[in-house]
C-alpha positions in Angstrom: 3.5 6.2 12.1 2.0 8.9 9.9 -0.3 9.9 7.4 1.7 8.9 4.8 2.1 5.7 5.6 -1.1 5.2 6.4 -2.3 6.3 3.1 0.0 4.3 1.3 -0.4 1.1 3.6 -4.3 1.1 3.7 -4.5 1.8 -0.7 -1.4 -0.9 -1.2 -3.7 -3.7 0.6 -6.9 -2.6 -1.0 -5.3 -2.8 -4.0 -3.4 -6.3 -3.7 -6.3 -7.9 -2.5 -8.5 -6.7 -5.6 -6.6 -8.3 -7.3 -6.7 -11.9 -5.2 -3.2 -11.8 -4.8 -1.4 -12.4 -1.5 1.6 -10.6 0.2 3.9 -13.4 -0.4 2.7 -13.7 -4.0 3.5 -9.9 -4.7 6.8 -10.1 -2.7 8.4 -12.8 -4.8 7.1 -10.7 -7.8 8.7 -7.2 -6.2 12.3 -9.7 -5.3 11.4 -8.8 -1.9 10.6 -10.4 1.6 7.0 -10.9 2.6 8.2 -9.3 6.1 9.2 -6.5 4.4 5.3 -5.9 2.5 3.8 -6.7 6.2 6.1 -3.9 7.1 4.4 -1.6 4.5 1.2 -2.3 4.7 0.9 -1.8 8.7 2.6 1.5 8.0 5.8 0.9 9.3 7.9 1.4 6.9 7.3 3.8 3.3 8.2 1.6 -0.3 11.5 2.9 -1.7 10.2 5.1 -5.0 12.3 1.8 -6.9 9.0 -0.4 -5.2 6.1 2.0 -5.9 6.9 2.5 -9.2 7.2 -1.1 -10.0 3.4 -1.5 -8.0 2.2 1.2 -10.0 3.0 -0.8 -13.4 1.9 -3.9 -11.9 -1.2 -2.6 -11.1 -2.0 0.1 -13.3 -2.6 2.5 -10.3 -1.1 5.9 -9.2 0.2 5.7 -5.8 1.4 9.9 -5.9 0.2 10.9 -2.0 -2.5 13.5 -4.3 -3.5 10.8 -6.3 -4.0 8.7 -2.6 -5.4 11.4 -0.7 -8.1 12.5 -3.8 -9.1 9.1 -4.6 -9.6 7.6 -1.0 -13.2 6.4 -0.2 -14.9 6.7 2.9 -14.2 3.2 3.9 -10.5 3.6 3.7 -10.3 6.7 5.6 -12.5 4.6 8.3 -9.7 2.0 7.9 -6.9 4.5 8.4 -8.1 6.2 11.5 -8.4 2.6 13.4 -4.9 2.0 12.6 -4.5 5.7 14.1 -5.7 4.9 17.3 
């Protein structure tokens, strides 16, 4: 798993779960599994560009790894190095 991933799996929950909504929920709205946005948000697998575009308009959110890396809080960079080790 790397950094990436992490980034983008620990900011892709945050942000679903601001807004209350769950991964099934945001996988029927993607016309994708709910497997497959486990997948991401453990950090095992990276969204297809196709998929993080559509979050970013569903969300109103950058997910660009600058935007990610700038704009991470401590908390979330607590969260990522737990799934590190």
């Amino acid at each position: 798993m790397n950094e990436e991933n992490l980034y983008m799996a620990t900011v892709l929950k945050e942000v679903r779960l601001n807004h209350n909504m769950s991964q099934k929920r945001l996988a029927l709205r993607l016309g994708i599994s709910s497997k497959t946005i486990s997948a991401y948000e453990a950090g095992r697998i990276m969204p297809s560009l196709l998929v993080i575009n559509k979050l970013s308009r569903m969300f109103g959110v950058s997910f660009s790894n600058d935007y990610i890396k700038r704009h991470t809080d401590t908390e979330i960079k607590q969260k990522i190095d737990r799934l590190k080790d």
